[in-house]
N, C-alpha and C positions, 0 to 999 in steps of 0.2 A: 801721572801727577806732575813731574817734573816737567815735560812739555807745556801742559797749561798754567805752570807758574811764570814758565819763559815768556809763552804768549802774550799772558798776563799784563809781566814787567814791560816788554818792548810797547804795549799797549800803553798804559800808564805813560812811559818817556814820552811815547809820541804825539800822544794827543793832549797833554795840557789837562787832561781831566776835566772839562764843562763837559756836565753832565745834562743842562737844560736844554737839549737840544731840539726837542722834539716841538715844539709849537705848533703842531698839527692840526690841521683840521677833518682829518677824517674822510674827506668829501672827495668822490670818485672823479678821478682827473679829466678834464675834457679832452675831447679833440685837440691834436699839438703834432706842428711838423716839430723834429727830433734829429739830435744828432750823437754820436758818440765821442768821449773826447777819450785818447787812448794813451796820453802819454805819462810820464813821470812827475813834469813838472806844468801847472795850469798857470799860461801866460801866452793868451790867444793875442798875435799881432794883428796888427793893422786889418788885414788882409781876411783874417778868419772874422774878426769880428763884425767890418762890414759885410759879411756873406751871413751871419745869424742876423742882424739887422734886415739888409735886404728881401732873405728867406722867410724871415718872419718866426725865426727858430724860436719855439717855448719851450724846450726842454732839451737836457744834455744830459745823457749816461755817462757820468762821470769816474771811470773807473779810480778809484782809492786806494787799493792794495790787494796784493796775490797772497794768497795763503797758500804755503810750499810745506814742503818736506825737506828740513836744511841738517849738515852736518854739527854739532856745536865743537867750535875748535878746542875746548877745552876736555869734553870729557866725551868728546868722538861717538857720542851717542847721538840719531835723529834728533829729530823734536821738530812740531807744527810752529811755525812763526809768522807772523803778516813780512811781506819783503815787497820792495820794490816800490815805497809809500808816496803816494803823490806831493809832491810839493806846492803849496798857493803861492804866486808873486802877484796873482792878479786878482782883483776882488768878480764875485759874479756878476755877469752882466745883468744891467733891471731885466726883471720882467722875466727872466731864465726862470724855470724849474732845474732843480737839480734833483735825480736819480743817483745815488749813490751804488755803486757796482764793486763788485771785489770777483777776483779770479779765483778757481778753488782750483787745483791741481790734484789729478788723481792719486800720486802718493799719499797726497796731506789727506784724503779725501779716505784713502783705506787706513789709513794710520787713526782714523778717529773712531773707526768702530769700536762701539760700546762707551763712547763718549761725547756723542752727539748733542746730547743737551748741551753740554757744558763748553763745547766748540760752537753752538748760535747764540750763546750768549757771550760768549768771549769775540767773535764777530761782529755780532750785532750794537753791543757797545763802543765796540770801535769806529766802525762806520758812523753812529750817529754824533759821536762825540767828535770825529774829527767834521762834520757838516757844522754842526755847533761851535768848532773854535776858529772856522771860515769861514762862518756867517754867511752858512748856504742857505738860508731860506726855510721855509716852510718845508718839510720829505714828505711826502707822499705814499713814497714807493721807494724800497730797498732793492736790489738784482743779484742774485749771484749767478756767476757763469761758470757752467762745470762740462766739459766733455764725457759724462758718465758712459757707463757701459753695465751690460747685462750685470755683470760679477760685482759691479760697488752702485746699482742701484738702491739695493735698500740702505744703504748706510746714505746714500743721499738723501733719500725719501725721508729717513730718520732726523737727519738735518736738517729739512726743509721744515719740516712739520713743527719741530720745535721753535724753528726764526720763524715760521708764520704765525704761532700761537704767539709767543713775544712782541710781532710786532703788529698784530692782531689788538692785544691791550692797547697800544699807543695811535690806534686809527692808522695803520700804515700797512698798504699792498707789498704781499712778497711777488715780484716777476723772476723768470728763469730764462737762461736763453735756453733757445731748442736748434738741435741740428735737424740735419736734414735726416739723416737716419735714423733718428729719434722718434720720427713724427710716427711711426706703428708703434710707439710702445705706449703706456699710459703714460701719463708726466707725473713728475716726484708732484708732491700740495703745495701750489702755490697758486697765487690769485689768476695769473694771466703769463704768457711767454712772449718771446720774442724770438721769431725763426731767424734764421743765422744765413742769408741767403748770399753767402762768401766763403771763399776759401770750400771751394764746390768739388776742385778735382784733384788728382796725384800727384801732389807738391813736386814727390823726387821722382816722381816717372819721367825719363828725358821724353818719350811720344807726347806728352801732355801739352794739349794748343794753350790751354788757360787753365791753370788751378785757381784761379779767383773766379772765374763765373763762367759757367758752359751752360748752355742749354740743355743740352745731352746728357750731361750729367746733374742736373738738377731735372728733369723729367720724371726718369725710373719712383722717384720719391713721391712724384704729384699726378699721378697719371687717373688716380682713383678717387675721384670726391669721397669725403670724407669729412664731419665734424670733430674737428678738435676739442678735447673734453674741459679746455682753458679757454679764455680769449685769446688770439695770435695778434701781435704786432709785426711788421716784416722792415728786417733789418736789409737796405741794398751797397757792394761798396762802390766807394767813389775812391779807389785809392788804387796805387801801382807798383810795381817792383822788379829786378831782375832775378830769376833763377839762375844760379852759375853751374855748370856742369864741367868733368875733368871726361874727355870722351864723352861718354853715355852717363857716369857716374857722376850724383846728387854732390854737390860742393856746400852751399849754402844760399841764403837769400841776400842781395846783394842790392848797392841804390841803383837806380834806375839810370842815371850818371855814369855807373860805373864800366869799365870795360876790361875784355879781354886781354891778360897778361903774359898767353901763350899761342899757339897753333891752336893746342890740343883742349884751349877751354872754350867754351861754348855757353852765352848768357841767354836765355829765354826771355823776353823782355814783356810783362804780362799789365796791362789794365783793362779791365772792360769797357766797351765801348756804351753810348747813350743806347743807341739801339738793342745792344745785347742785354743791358738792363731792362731795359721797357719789355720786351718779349719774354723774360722771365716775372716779370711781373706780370703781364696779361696770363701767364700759364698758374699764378701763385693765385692772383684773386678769382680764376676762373674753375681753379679744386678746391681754394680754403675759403673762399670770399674776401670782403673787405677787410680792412685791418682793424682790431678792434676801438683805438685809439689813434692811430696815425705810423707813418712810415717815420723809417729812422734809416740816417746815414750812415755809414762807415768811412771817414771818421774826419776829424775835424783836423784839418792839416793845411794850410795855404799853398803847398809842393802840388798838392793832390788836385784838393777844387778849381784850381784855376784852370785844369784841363776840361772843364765842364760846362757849356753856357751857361748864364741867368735862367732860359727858358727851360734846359735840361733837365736843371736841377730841381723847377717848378713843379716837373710831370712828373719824377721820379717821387716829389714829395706828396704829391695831390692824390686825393682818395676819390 
């Protein structure tokens, strides 16, 4: 109980409390190229924002906030807390849809068992209420992204079920993303997914050519046609980074700028290419099919896309 009072309160501060958020209309989303926006603070320059114009982007997965598992420094007890809240400097672009997203962490995620109800609406009021006091628009569709696994499925399932019956009353789809090891099990209830076709291989393995997108490793997953018992959206990245290694041993993830400050370190320097994209996608619509609403990027950064033509980004987005 102590947990979801904290929740609660941090809720309350942060959102300003408008509560009329929802002005929805119910009405099943069309077709929309899509992007993700992944950072803290939403304040797309120059640069991002001619590339949604350009692209013709209708829709942004805007992630909102993580729901963690934090220390409280006062009385050194857990407790579930939204962290990490986005910040607006910048109003929505017209014409944008906004997807609101939150990250659920698998602590916060076993810490809620037997309290699931009361965590999708402590959630779900928060997400709508801070789209209502940014004057996001019309919601549609709410996301939560969780890394689940065999042992805190059903406490997700139990989560899901509850924000999809809640936002089921207010005309509003619950999406999930889906890994790629995911795709054999059933999916927790929710309207529709979104496969996760990044971050594919062994981050801290030093052998690893690309933990952001292999073929090879995205394969093993797709090799079996098979129906998805949800609609699938597919998420592809467009984004870069360095691995830094000390020897053989995993250091951290590092900018793409950055560089070696010894002999002994060693930076892997990882984006996928347009073609390695395109051939993972001709392997995704040729076991899952088409997307059921449109492709979506990873992730809306001007560092990132500029590495990508106009035409690239066309084909990677086009159904």
């Amino acid at each position: 109980m102590r947990s979801l009072l904290k929740f609660l309160f941090i809720f309350t501060t942060a959102s300003t409390l408008i509560w009329s958020c929802t002005g929805t209309t119910g009405k099943k989303s069309a077709y929309q190229s899509s992007i993700y926006h992944w950072k803290t603070v939403f304040s797309p320059d120059s640069a991002e924002m001619a590339f949604i114009e350009k692209q013709s982007i209708g829709r942004i997965y805007l992630r909102m906030f993580d729901v963690a598992l934090e220390t409280n420094q006062w009385t050194r007890k857990q407790e579930i807390v939204p962290i990490a809240t986005t910040r607006f400097e910048s109003s929505i672009p017209k014409g944008v849809e906004i997807v609101p997203v939150t990250y659920i962490t698998l602590e916060a995620l076993r810490a809620m068992s037997g309290q699931e109800r009361e965590y999708a609406e402590l959630i779900t009021d928060r997400l709508l209420a801070m789209c209502s006091h940014n004057e996001c628009g019309n919601i549609r569709e709410v996301q939560f992204d969780c890394d689940w696994t065999a042992t805190t499925k059903g406490i997700y399932s139990s989560l899901c079920q509850h924000t999809k019956n809640l936002l089921s009353d207010k005309g509003i789809d619950l999406s999930i993303t889906v890994r790629l090891h995911q795709l054999g099990e059933n999916p927790p209830p929710a309207d529709k997914g979104v496969l996760m076709l990044y971050n594919t291989g062994a981050l801290k393995e030093f052998r690893t050519k690309n933990s952001i997108l292999d073929l090879n490793d995205v394969k093993p997953y797709l090799m079996n046609k098979r129906t998805y018992p949800i609609p699938l959206d597919y998420s592809y990245p467009i984004f870069g980074w360095g691995v830094k290694f000390h020897g053989e041993n995993f250091i951290s993830i590092v900018s793409e700028r950055d560089s070696v400050k010894s002999e002994k370190e060693v930076i892997r320097y990882e984006r996928p290419t347009y073609p390695q994209i395109e051939s993972v996608k001709r392997l995704v619509e040729k076991n899952l099919g088409k997307p059921a609403d449109g492709n979506i990027l990873y992730h809306l950064e001007s560092e990132h896309i500029k590495h990508y033509s106009d035409e690239e980004i066309a084909q990677i987005l086009a159904h």
